[in-house]
C-alpha positions as CSV (number, residue, x, y, z in Angstrom):
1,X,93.8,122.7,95.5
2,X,95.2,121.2,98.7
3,X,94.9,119.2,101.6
4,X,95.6,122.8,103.6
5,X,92.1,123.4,103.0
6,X,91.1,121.3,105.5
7,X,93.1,122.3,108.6
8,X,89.8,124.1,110.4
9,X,87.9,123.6,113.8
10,X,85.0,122.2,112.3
11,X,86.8,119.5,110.1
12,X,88.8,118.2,112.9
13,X,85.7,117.9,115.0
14,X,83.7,115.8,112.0
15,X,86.7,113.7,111.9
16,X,86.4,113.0,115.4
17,X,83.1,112.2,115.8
18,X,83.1,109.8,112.5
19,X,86.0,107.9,114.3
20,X,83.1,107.7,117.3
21,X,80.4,106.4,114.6
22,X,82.7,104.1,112.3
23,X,84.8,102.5,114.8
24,X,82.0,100.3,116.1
25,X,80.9,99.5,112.9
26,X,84.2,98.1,111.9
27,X,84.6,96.5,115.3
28,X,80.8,94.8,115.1
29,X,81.3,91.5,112.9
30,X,84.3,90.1,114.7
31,X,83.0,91.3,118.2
32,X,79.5,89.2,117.9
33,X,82.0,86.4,116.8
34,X,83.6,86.2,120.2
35,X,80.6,87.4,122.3
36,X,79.4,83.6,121.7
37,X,81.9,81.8,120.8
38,X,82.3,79.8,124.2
39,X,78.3,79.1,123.7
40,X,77.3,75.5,122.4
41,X,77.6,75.7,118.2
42,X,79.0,79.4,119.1
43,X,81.1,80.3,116.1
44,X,77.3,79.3,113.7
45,X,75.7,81.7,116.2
46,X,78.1,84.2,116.0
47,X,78.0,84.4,112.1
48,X,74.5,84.6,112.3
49,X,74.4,87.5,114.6
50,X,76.9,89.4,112.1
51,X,74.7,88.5,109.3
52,X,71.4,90.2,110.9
53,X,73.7,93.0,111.6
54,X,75.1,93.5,108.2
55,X,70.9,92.9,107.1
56,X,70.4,96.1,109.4
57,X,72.8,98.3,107.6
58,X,71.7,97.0,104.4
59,X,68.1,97.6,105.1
60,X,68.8,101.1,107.0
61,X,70.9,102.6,104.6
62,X,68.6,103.8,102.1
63,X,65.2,103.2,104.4
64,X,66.5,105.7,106.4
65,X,68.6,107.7,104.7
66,X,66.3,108.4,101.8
67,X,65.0,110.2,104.8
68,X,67.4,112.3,105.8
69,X,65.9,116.2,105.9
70,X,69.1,118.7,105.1
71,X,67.6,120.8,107.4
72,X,67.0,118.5,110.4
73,X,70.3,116.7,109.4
74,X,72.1,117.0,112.6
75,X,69.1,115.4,114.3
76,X,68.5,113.0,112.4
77,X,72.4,111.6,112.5
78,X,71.9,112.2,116.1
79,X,68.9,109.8,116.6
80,X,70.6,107.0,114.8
81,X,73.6,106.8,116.6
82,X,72.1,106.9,120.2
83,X,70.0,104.0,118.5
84,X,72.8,102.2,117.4
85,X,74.4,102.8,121.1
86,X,71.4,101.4,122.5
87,X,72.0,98.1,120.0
88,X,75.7,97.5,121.1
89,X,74.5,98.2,124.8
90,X,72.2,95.4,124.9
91,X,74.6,93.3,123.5
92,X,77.3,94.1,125.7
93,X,74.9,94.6,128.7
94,X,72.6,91.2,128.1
95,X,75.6,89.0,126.3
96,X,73.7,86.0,127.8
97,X,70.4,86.4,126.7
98,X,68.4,83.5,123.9
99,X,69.8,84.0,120.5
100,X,66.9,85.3,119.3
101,X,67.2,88.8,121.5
102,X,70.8,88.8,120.6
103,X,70.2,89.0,117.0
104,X,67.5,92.0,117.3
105,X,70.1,94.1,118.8
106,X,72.3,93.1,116.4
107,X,69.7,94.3,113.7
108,X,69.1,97.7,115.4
109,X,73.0,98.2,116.0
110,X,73.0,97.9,112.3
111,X,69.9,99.6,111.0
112,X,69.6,103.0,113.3
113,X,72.7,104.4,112.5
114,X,72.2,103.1,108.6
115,X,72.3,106.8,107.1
116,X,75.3,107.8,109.6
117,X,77.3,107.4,107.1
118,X,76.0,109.0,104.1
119,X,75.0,112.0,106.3
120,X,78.4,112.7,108.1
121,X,79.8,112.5,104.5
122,X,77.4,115.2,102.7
123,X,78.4,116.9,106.2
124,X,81.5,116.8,105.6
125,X,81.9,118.4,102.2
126,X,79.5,121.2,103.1
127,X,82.2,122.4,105.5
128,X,84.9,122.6,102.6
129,X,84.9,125.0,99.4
130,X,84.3,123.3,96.2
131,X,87.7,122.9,95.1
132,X,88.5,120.7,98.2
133,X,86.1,118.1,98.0
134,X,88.4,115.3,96.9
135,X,90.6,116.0,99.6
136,X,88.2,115.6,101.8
137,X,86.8,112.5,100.4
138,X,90.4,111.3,100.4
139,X,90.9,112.6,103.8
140,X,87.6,110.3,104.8
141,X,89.1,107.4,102.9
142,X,92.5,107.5,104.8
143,X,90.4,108.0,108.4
144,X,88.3,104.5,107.8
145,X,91.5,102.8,106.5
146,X,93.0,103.9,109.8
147,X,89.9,102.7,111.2
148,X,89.8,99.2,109.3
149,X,93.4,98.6,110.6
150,X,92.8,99.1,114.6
151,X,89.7,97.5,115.1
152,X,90.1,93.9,114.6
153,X,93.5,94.7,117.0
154,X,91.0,95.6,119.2
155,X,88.5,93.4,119.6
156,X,90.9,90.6,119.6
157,X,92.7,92.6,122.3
158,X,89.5,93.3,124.7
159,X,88.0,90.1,124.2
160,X,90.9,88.0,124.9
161,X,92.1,89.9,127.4
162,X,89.0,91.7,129.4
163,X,85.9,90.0,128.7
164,X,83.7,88.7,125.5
165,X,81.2,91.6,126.1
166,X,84.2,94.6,126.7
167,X,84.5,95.4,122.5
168,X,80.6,95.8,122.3
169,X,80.6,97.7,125.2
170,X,83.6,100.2,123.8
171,X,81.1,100.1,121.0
172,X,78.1,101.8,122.5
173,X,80.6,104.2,124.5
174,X,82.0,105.1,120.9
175,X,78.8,106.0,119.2
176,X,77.2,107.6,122.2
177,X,80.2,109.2,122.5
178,X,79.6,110.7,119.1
179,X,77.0,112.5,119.5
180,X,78.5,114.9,121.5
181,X,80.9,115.6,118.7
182,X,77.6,115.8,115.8
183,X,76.2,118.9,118.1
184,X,79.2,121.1,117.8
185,X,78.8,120.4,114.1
186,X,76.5,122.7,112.0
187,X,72.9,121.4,112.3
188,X,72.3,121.3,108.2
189,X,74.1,120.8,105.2
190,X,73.2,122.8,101.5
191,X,70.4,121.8,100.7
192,X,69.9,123.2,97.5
193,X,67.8,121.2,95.6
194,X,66.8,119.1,98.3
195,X,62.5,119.3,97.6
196,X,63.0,117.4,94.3
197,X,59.5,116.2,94.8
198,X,58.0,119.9,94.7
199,X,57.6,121.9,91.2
200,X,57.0,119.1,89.3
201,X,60.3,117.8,89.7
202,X,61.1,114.0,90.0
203,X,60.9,112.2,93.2
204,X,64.3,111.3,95.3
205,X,63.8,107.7,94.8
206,X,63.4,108.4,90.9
207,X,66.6,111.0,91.2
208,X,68.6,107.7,93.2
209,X,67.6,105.3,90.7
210,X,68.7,107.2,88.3
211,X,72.0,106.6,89.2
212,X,72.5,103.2,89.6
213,X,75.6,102.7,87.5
214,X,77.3,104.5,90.1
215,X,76.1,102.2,92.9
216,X,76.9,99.2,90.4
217,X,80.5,100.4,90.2
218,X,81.3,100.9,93.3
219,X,80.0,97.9,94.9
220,X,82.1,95.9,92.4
221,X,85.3,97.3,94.0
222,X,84.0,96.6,97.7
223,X,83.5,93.1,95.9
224,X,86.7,92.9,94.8
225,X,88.3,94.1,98.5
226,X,85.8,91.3,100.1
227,X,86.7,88.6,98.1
228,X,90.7,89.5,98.6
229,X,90.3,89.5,102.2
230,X,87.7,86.2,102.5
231,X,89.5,84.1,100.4
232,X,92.7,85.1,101.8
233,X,93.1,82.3,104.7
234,X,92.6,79.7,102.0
235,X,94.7,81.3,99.3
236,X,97.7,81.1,101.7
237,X,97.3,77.2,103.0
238,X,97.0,76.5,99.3
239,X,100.3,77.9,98.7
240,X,101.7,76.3,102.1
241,X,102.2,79.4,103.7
242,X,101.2,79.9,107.6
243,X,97.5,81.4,108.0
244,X,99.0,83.4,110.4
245,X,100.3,85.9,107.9
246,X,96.7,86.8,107.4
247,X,96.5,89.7,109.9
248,X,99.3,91.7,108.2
249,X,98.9,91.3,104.9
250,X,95.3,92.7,105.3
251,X,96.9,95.6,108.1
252,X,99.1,96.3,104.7
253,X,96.3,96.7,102.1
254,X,94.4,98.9,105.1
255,X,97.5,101.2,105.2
256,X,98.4,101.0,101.6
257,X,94.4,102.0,101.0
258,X,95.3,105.2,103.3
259,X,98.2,105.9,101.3
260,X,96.9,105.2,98.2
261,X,94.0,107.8,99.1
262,X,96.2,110.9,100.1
263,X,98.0,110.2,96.9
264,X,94.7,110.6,95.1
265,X,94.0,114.0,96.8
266,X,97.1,115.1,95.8
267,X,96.3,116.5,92.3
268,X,93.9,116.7,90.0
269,X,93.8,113.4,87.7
270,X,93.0,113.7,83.9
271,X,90.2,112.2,82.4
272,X,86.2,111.0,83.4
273,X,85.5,110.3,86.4
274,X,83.7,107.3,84.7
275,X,87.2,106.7,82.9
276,X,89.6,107.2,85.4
277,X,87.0,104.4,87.6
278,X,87.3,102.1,85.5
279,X,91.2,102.2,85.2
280,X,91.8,101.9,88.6
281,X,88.9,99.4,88.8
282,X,90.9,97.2,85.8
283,X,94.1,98.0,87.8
284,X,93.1,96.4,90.9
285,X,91.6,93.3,89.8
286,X,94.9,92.8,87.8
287,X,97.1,93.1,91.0
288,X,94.4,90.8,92.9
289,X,94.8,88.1,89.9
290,X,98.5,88.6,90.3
291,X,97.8,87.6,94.4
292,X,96.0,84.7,93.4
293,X,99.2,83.2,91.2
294,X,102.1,84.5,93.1
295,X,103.4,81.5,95.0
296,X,105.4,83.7,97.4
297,X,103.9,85.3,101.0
298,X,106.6,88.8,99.8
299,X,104.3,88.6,96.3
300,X,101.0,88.7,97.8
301,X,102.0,90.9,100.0
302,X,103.1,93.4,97.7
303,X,100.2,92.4,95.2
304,X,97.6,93.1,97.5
305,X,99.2,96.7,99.0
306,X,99.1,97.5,95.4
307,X,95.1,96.3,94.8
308,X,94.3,98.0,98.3
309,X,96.1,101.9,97.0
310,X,94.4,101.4,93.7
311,X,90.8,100.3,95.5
312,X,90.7,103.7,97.4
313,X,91.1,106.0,94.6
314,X,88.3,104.1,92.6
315,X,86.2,104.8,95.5
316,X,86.8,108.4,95.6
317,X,85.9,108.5,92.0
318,X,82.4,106.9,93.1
319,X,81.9,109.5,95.5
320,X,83.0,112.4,93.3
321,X,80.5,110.6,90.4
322,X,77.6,110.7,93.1
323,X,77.7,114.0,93.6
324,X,77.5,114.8,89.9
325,X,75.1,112.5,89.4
326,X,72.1,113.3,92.0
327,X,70.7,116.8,93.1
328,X,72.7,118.6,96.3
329,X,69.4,117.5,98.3
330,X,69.4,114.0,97.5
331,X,73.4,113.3,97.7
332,X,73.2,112.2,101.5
333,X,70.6,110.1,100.4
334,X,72.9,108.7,97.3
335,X,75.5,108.0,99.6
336,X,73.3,105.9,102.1
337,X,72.3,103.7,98.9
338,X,75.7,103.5,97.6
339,X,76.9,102.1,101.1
340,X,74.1,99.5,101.2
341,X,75.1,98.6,97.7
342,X,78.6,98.0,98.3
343,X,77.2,96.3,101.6
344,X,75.6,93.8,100.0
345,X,78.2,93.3,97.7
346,X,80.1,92.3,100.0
347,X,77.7,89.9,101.5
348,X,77.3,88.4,98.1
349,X,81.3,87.8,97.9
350,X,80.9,86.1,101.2
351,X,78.4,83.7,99.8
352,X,80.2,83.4,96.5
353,X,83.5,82.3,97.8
354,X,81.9,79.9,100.5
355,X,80.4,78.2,98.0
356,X,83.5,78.2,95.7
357,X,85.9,76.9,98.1
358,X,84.0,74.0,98.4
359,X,84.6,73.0,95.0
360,X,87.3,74.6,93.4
361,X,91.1,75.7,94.5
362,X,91.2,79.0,96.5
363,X,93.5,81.0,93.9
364,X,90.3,79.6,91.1
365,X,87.7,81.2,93.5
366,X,89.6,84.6,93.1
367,X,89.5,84.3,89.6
368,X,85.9,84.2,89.6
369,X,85.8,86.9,91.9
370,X,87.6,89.2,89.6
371,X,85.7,88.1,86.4
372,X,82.5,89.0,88.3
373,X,83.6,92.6,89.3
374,X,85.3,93.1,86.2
375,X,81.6,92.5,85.0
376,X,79.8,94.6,87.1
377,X,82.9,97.3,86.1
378,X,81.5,97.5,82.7
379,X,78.0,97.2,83.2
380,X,78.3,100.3,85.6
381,X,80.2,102.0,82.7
382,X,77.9,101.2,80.1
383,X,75.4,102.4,82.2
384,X,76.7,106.0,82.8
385,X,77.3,106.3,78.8
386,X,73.8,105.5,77.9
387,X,72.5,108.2,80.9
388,X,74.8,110.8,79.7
389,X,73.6,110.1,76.4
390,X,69.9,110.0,77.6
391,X,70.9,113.5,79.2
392,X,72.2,114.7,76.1
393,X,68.9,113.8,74.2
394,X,66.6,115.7,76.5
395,X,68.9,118.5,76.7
396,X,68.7,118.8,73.3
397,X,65.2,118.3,73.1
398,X,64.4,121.1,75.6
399,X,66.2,123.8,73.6
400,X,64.4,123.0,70.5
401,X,60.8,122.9,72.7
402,X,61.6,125.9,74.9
403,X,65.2,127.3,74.2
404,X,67.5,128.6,76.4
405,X,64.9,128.7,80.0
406,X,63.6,125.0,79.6
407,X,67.9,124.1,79.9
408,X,68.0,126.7,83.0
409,X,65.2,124.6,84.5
410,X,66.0,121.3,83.6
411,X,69.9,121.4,85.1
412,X,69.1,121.6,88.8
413,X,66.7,118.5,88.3
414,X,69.3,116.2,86.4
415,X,71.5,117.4,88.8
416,X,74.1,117.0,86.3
417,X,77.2,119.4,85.8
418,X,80.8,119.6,85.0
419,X,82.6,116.6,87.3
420,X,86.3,118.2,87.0
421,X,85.5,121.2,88.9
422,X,85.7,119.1,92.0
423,X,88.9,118.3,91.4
């Protein structure tokens, strides 16, 4: 096991064109923000252009990617990102047109390229043998922190100092960009699996619902990450430090995320995945209560680093749980749920700490914050006891009803197996 497994042609490629697909994605929020911010009431409008694009992912996530044919994959990715290119264009291309056709490209810059993400990363693991996939997964989570860090830079940079529309227009260059890189990449993924519906086996949405817990999980740790970084301005004027400190300490969570994911690819980890999720899950929300107390910027600081290396590793555990959880046909699909999940997870931390800043202290509104994802922690936990039990059951029952063949057949359809031999 190691990360030499992934020095090939193909894997440098995928990283390349996700870089092309994620970049604007990371960039979109803050860019609609300055777009029309010199507008009448621009900074409302600007919020509410980010929220219908945040609505778009949400929504296209699992619309589309429930979609997604293994073996029309490359197409498929293909089609989303020249529609999300076409989003950001308008934007860019039409920056002073009525509020109303601002926030429909917004949407479709949000909701064509909704499954991009779950796609590239089934794609991605199909290109590495088994007993790489957590590297790779790491190697994923250390590319978007890289990613995280730059873009805000960016936009600032371009908008400030070229022109409100320049960052949306690096947008839709990015993503059309990355379609270029998608075709040198294979066309399918494994696909095993991947006609639940046929042979009396249960549908993909039933297969997705199925694991839920997962989903639960992981959008509690994007919960926990969104309410560090929204309540953060506040949290720092309460302790009379200068907001201005903002930008680095969330540049060093980003970068201790990274490191915090090769560390994770490193070596194989003992215990569940379940287990070892909920550790890291427990660990983070300790270090972000710690942020919330410490009075000093060097605490926080540190605090935070800490929450951020511990945030990536529980998200690698999701993904790695995913996989085991769902059939090899539907795990593209998993993924696009699970990112609309943690999506609106985030979205709901948004809304949670605006409305607790207005009545409590900031470092109290973090508090909350952790109780609640500490909450959905365990409920994802109890959740993925009770369907392994479930599992167990109808094993059980199948041997006794048809013996050893009515187990052969059943495994492919739970799509359950042996989580260590990923790692």
């Amino acid at each position: 096991m190691s990360y030499r497994d992934l020095a090939s042609r193909p894997v440098l490629v995928w990283a390349a064109t996700a870089v092309g697909s994620r970049m604007p994605v990371a960039m979109a929020p803050l860019a609609l923000v300055f777009l029309v911010r010199e507008r009448p009431g621009g900074y409302t409008l600007g919020a509410a252009l980010a929220a219908a694009y945040v609505i778009g992912e949400i929504v296209g996530a699992p619309v589309l990617g429930m979609r997604l044919d293994p073996a029309r994959g490359r197409r498929h990715l293909a089609l989303g990102l020249v529609g999300g290119a076409m989003g950001f264009a308008g934007l860019g291309v039409l920056p002073e047109a009525p509020s109303v056709v601002l926030g429909v490209f917004a949407f479709v810059a949000g909701f064509a390229p909704g499954a991009v993400t779950g796609g590239l990363r089934t794609l991605l693991t199909s290109l590495v043998p088994d007993r790489a996939v957590a590297q790779a997964l790491s190697t994923e989570s250390m590319l978007m922190s890289g990613v995280w860090a730059v873009s805000p830079v960016a936009v600032a940079g371009l908008a400030l100092g070229v022109a409100p529309r320049a960052p949306l227009l690096l947008a839709a260059a990015l993503m059309a960009s990355s379609v270029t890189g998608l075709w040198r990449l294979p066309a399918r993924w494994d696909d095993d699996g991947a006609r639940e519906g046929e042979d009396g086996g249960p549908s993909t949405l039933r297969v997705l619902v199925r694991a839920w817990p997962v989903y639960v999980t992981g959008a509690a740790s994007l919960t926990l990450l969104g309410l560090a970084e929204l309540t953060l301005p506040a949290l720092l004027e309460q302790r009379g430090i200068g907001v201005g400190w903002t930008g680095p300490m969330l540049a060093g969570m980003a970068a201790a995320a990274a490191l915090g994911a090769f560390l994770y690819g490193l070596r194989a980890w003992p215990g569940r995945l379940r287990t070892r999720s909920v550790v890291l899950m427990c660990g983070m929300s300790a270090f972000v209560v710690l942020a919330a107390l410490i009075p000093g910027a060097a605490g926080i600081a540190v605090a935070l680093a800490l929450a951020g290396a511990l945030q990536s590793g529980a998200l690698i555990t999701r993904n790695l749980a995913l996989r085991e959880a769902v059939p090899p046909g539907a795990v593209a699909a998993g993924y696009s749920v699970m990112y609309a999940a943690a999506g609106a997870g985030y979205a709901a931390t948004g809304s949670l700490a605006g409305g607790l800043l207005q009545v409590v202290a900031p470092s109290t509104a973090v508090l909350a914050g952790v109780a609640l994802g500490l909450l959905l922690t365990a409920l994802g936990w109890w959740g993925e006891v009770r369907g392994e039990a479930r599992a167990r059951a109808s094993d059980t029952g199948g041997r006794t009803a048809g013996g050893v063949g009515s187990r052969a057949e059943r495994a492919p359809i739970a799509g359950r197996g042996d989580a260590e031999r990923l790692l």
